[in-house]
N, C-alpha and C positions, 0 to 999 in steps of 0.2 A: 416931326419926322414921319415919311412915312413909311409904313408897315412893307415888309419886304413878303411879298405873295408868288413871286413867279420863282420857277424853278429851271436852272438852266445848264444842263449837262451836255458834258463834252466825253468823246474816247478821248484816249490817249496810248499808244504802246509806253511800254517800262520806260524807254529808253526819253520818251517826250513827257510823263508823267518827271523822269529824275530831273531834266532839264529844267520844268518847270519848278521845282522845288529848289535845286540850286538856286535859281535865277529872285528868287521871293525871300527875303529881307523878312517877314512875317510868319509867322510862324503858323499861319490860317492863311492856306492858299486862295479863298475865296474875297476875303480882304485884301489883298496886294491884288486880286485881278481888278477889282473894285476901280480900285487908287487908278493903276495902271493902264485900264482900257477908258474910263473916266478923268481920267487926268485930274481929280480933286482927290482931296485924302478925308475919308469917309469918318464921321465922329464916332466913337464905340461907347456905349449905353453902359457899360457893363466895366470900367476900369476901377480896381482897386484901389483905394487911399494906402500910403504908406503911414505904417501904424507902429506907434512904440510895442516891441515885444509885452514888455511888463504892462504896459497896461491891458492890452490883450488877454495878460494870463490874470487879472487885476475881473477885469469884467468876464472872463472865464466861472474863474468863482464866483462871483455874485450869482450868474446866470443858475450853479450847479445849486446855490443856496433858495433861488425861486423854485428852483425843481422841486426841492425837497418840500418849501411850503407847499406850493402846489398839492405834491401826493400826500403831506398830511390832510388838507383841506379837503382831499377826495374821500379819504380815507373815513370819514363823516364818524370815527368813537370818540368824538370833542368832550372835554371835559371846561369846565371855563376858564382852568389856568392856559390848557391847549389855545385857547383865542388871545387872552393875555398875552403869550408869548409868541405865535405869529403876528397879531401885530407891533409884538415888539422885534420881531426879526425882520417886519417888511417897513418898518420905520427905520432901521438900522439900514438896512440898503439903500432905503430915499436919501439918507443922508451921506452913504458914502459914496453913490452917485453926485450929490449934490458939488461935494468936495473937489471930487474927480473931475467934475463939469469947469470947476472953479479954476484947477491949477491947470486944464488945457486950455483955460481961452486965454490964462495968464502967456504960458509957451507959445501960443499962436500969434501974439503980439508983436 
């Protein structure tokens, strides 16, 4: 696809700005002009997957528990149990990843 470089404005008074907003199904006026003066309906790069809440709040926390490794690892006053148990907390996430990975391709079946 390619790269969208020209830029292409129009006036409008209030009264031709509302019309044209009623009249757009889209909620991105410059998408239904797209469709509409194109007569094709234009693919959007950018549309979100619908996603189970829980697992969202599921990979929420993991995310918050790499944080924390993180800023201890930055944190560099390691002691050697300190490394023991980062990587026993970033082996513990490989695996509830793993799992995770496991029972969504099961659901996507």
């Amino acid at each position: 696809m390619d790269k969208r470089e020209k830029i292409i404005k129009i006036r409008a008074t209030d009264d031709e700005y509302a019309a044209l907003m009623e009249r757009s199904p889209k909620p991105r006026l410059a998408e239904w002009m797209r469709e509409y003066c194109l007569g094709a309906k234009v693919p959007r790069a950018n549309q979100v997957p619908n996603v189970d809440p829980a697992l969202l709040r599921q990979l929420s926390g993991m995310g918050n528990n790499l944080n924390q490794i993180a800023r201890a690892i930055h944190n560099q006053d390691w002691k050697p149990v300190d490394r023991v148990q980062i990587i026993a907390a970033l082996s513990s996430l490989q695996r509830e990843l793993n799992l995770m990975r496991m029972e969504n391709a099961k659901d996507d079946s």
